[in-house]
N, C-alpha and C positions, 0 to 999 in steps of 0.2 A: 152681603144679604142675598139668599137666595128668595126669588115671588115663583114659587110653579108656574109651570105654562107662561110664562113672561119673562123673565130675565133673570139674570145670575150679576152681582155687584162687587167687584174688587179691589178694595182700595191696598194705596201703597202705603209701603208699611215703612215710618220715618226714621225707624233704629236698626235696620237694614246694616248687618255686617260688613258689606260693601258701600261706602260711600257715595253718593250719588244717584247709586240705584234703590228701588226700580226708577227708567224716568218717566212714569206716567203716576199719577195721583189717582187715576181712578180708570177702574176699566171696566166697559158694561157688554154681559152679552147679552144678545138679544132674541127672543123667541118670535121668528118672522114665517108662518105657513107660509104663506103669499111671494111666492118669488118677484110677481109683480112688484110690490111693495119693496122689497130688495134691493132692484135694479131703480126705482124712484129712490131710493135712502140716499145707494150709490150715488146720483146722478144730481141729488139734492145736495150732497154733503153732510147728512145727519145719522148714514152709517158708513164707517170708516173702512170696515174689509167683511166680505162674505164668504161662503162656501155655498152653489149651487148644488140642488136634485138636477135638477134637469140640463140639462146638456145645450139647450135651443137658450138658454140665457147666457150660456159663456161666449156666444156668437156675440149677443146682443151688447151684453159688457164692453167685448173684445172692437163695438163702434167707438164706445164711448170714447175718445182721446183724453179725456182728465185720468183716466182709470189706468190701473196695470192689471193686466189681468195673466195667471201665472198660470200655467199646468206643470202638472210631475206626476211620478210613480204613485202608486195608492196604492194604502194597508185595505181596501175599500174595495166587494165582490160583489154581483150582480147574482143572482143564483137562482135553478131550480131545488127546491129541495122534494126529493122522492122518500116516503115514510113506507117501510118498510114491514107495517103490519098489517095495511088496510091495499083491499083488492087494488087495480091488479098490481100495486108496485110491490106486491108480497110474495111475488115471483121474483127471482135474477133476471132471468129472461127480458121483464116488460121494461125491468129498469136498464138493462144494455140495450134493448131496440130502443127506447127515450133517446137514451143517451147519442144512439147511430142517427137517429131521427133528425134532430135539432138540428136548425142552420143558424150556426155561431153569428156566422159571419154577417149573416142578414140582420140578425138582431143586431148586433153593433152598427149595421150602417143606419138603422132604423128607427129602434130605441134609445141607442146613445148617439145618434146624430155624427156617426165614423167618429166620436170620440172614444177612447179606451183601445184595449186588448182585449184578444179572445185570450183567454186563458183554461190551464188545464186545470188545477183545482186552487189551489191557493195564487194569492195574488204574486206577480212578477216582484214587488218590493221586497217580499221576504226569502229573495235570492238565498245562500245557494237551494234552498226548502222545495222552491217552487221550478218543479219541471218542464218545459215547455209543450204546447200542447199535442207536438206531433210526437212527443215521447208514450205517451198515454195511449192505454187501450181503450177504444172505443167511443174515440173524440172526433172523429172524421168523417163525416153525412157521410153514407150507406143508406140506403134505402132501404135496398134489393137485398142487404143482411140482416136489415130490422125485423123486416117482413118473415123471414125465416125463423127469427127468435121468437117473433109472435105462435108463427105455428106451432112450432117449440114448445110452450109456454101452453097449446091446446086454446088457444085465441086466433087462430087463423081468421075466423068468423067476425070478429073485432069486440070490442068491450068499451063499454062507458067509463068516463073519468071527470071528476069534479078538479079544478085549477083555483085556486084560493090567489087574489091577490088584497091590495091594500089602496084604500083610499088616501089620495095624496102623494101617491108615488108616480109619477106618471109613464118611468122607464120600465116600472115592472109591468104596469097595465098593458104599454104598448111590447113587448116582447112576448108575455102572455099571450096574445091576438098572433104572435107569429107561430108562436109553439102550438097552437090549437089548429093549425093550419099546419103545419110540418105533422104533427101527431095523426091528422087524417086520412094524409097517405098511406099511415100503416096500419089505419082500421081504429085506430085511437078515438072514441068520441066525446072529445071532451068541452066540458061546461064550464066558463069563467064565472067564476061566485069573488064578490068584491064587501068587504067588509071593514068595517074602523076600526085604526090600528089598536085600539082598548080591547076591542075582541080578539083581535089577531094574538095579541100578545100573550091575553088570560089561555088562550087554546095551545100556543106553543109554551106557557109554563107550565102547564098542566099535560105534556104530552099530549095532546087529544087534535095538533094542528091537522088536518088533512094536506095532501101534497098541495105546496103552495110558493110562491113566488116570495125570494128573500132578500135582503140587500144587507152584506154582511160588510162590520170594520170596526178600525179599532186595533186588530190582534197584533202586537210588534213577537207575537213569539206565536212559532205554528204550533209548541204545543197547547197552548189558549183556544186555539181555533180546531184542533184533531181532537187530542184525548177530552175534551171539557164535552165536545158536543157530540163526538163519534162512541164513544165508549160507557158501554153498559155498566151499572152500579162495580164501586164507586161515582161510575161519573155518570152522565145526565143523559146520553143519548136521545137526543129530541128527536131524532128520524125513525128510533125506533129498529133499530139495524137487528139487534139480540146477536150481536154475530160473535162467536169465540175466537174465531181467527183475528177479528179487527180488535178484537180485546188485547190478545197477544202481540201484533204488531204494535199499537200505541204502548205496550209496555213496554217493549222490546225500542222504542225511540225514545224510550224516556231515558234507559239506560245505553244508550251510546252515541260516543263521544264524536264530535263534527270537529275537523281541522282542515 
């Protein structure tokens, strides 16, 4: 039985081609915003295993001695996303000085509380797919090259920029506050606008999201995660890219062969 916004109910099923299994009669998930309330379930005994947003509760868990608490690899990315039609990331330019801009590094000790990887685009789980990020152009704080690509770009003088995040997220919020702060050294001025995720989502189905802060997972295949979201009609391009070249290359990995 699914209840929206409340829980999902799965019971076992007693003609089970294997015998014995499943060995649970009933399995409930549960719809908890409140991480507070989480770590109370946890600590009560009336929820049995979670998954944390936030980072500052695997600490808190990681007290409990009744608990086990596990870390591993994640399908699961943290992300700016730059769109690709609306000023200035409608330059190359603005979007490689972003990109020189950002300190990774800071945000992970920050936002994720020094949990996770910096990564270069796709997550480390989806090895061999995912390149590391000192293989990447234009992953490595630069400043003093940002600043160039601005002038570049005829923004030496610097430019306004709206930053879209999400209520309830609290590692995009706090990363965002780092980016708006890295962005100002290069003349970047930009505005965090925070909105509920109903909104956030109607604007990124609708292509219409402005550049905004994302929390990507899920994808066990990188082409789920490249040609679905990077590629213009047939596919969805929510960034807005219109690029022909990235059109060609997402074909061009749909047809070859990894060994």
């Amino acid at each position: 039985a699914f209840h929206p916004n409340e829980s999902l109910v799965l019971e076992g099923f007693a003609d089970h081609w294997d015998r014995g299994k499943p060995y649970l009669d009933e399995l409930v998930v549960q719809v908890v915003p409140d991480e507070a309330s989480i770590i109370a379930g946890l600590r009560s005994g009336t929820i049995d295993a979670a998954a944390f947003e936030d980072t500052k509760n695997y600490y808190l868990a990681q007290k409990e001695s009744r608990l086990n608490v596990l870390r591993g690899a994640s399908l699961r990315w943290e992300v700016l996303d730059l769109m690709g039609d609306v000023p200035p990331t409608d330059k190359l330019e603005v979007r490689q000085a972003i990109s020189l801009a950002i300190d990774r590094e800071a945000i992970l000790k920050v936002a994720g509380n020094g949990i996770g990887q910096v990564l270069g685009f796709l997550p480390l789980a989806l090895r061999p797919y995912a390149l590391p990020p000192d293989q990447l152009p234009f992953n490595k704080r630069d400043v003093a090259r940002a600043k160039e690509l601005m002038a570049k770009a005829g923004l030496a003088g610097g430019t306004p920029l709206t930053l879209r995040t999400i209520v309830g997220y609290p590692q995009l919020e706090a990363a965002a506050q780092i980016i708006v702060a890295n962005l100002a050294e290069i003349g970047i001025d930009a505005k965090i606008e925070v909105v509920e995720i109903g909104a956030w989502i109607k604007d990124w189905i609708a292509r219409k999201s402005p550049i905004t802060m994302n929390s990507w997972g899920g994808f066990a295949d990188p082409d789920l995660a490249l040609w679905r979201h990077f590629r213009s009609s047939p596919g969805m391009d929510f960034r807005r890219l219109n690029s022909k070249e990235a059109d060609a290359l997402l074909d061009q990995g749909r047809t070859t062969l990894h060994l």
